[in-house]
C-alpha positions as CSV (number, residue, x, y, z in Angstrom):
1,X,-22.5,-6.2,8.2
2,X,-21.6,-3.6,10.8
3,X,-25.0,-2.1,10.8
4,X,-23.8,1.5,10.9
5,X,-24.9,4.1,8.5
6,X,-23.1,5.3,5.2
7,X,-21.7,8.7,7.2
8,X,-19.9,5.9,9.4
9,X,-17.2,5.5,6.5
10,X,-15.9,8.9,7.6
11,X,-14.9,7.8,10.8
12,X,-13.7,4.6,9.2
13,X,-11.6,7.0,6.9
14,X,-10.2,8.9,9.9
15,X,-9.1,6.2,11.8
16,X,-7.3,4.9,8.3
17,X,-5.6,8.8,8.4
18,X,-4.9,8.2,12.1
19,X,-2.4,5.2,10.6
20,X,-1.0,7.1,8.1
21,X,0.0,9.8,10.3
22,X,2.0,6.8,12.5
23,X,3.4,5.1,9.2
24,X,4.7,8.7,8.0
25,X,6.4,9.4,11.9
26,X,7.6,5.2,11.6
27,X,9.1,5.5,7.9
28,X,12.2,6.7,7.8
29,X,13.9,5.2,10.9
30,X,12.1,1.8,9.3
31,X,13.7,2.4,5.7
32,X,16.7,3.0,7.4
33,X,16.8,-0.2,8.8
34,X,15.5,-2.5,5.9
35,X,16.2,-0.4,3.0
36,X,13.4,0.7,0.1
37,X,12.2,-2.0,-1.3
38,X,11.9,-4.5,1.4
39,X,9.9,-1.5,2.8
40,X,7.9,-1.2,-0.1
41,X,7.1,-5.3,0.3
42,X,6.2,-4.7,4.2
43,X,3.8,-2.0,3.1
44,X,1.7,-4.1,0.9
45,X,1.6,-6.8,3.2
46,X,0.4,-4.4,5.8
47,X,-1.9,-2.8,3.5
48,X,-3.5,-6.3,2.7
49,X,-3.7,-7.6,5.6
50,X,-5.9,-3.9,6.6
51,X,-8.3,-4.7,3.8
52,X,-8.5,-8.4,4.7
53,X,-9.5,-7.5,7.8
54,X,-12.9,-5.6,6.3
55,X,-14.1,-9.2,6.0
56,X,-14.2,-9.7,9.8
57,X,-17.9,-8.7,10.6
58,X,-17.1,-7.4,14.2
59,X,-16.1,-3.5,14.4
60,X,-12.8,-3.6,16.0
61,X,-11.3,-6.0,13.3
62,X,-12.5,-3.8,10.8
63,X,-11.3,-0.5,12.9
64,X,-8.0,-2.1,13.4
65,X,-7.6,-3.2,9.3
66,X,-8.4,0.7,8.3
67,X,-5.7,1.7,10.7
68,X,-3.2,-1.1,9.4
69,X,-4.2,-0.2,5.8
70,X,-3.2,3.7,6.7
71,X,0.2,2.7,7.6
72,X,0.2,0.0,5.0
73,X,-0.1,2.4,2.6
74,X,1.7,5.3,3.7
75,X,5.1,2.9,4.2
76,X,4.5,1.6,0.4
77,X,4.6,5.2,-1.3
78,X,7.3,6.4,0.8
79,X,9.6,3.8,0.1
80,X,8.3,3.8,-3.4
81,X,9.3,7.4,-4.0
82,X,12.6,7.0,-1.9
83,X,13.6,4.1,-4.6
84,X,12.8,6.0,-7.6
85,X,15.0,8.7,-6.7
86,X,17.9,6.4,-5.5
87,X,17.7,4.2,-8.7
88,X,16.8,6.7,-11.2
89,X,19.7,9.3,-12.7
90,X,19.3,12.3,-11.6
91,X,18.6,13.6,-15.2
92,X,15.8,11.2,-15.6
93,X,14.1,11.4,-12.4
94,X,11.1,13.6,-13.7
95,X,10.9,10.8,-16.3
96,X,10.7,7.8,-14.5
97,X,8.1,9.6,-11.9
98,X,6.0,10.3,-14.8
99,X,6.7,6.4,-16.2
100,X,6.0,5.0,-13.0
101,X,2.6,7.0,-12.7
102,X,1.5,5.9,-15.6
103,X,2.6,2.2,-14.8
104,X,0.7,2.5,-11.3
105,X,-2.1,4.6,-13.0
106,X,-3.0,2.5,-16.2
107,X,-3.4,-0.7,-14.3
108,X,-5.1,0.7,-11.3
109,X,-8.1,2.1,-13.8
110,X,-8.2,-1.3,-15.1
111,X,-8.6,-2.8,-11.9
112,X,-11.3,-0.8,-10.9
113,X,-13.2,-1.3,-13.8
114,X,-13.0,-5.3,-13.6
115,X,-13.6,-5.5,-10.1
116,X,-16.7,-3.6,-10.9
117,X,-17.7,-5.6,-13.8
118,X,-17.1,-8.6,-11.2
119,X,-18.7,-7.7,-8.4
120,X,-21.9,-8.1,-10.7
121,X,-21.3,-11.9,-10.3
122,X,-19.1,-12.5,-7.5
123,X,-19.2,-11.7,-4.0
124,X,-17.2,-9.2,-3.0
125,X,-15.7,-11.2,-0.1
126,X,-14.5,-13.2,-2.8
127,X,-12.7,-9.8,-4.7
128,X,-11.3,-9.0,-1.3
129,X,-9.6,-12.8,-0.9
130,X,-8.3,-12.0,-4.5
131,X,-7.0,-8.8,-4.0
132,X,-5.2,-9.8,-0.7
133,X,-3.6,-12.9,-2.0
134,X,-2.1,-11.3,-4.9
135,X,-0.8,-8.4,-2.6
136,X,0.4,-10.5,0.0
137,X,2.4,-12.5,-2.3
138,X,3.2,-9.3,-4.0
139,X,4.4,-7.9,-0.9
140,X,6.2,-11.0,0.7
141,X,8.2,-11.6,-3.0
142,X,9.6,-7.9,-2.5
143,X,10.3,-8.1,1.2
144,X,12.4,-11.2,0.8
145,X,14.9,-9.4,-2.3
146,X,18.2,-7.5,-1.8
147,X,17.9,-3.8,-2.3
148,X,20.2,-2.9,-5.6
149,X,22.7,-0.4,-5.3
150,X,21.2,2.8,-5.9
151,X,21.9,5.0,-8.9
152,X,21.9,7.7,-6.6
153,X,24.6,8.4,-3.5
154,X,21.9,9.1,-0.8
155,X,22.6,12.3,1.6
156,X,23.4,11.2,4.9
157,X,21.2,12.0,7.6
């Protein structure tokens, strides 16, 4: 739809890094502020709303969701990590990193194979709408909830 060849994706791909870099400068002073997981909910939203903007066949809208995916992203795992160290014991943080990789992991291979398996008969636009609306609702559901006290007295910065 953007009539660009395949070697396009790796500007596509740079522009999505360019975001990450800002979401990794942005994360701390914003976890600060709202706390782990309410981050963790803004950063799927963001990320979803990146990807649903893929389905917008004009290349700025599709520039713009790669760069809101890349900070999307980048404020979801560092608010992710950040609460498995505060609510984790410190005895059982290797644990629970290597539970929650599996938990993330497991479903994520699944995922991918069923999204392949649908994309035989669906249109993709139609796995994008999917994937959005479940992240989004995902997201919003985790934004909205107090943070629990954390297992672990943070340092202060």
């Amino acid at each position: 739809m953007l009539h660009r060849p395949p070697s396009f994706f790796g500007v596509l791909a740079a522009v999505q890094g360019a975001g990450s870099i800002l979401g990794g400068f942005t994360a701390a002073r914003i976890l600060r502020r709202i706390g782990d997981v309410k981050l963790v909910g803004v950063g799927l939203v963001g990320f979803a709303a990146g990807d649903l903007l893929f389905l917008v066949p004009h290349l700025p809208a599709v520039v713009a969701g790669f760069f809101l995916a890349g900070v999307g992203v980048t404020w979801l795992v560092v608010a992710f990590s950040v609460a498995m160290q505060l609510r984790s014991p410190l005895a059982l943080q290797g644990r629970v990193s290597a539970a929650a990789n599996v938990a993330l992991s497991v479903p994520q291979t699944i995922s991918i194979a069923t999204g392949a398996a649908l994309s035989t008969v669906l249109d993709y636009r139609m796995l994008v709408v999917a994937m959005g609306f479940v992240t989004v609702l995902a997201g919003v559901w985790l934004a909205t909830r107090r943070d629990p006290e954390p297992a672990v007295k943070p340092a202060l910065a």
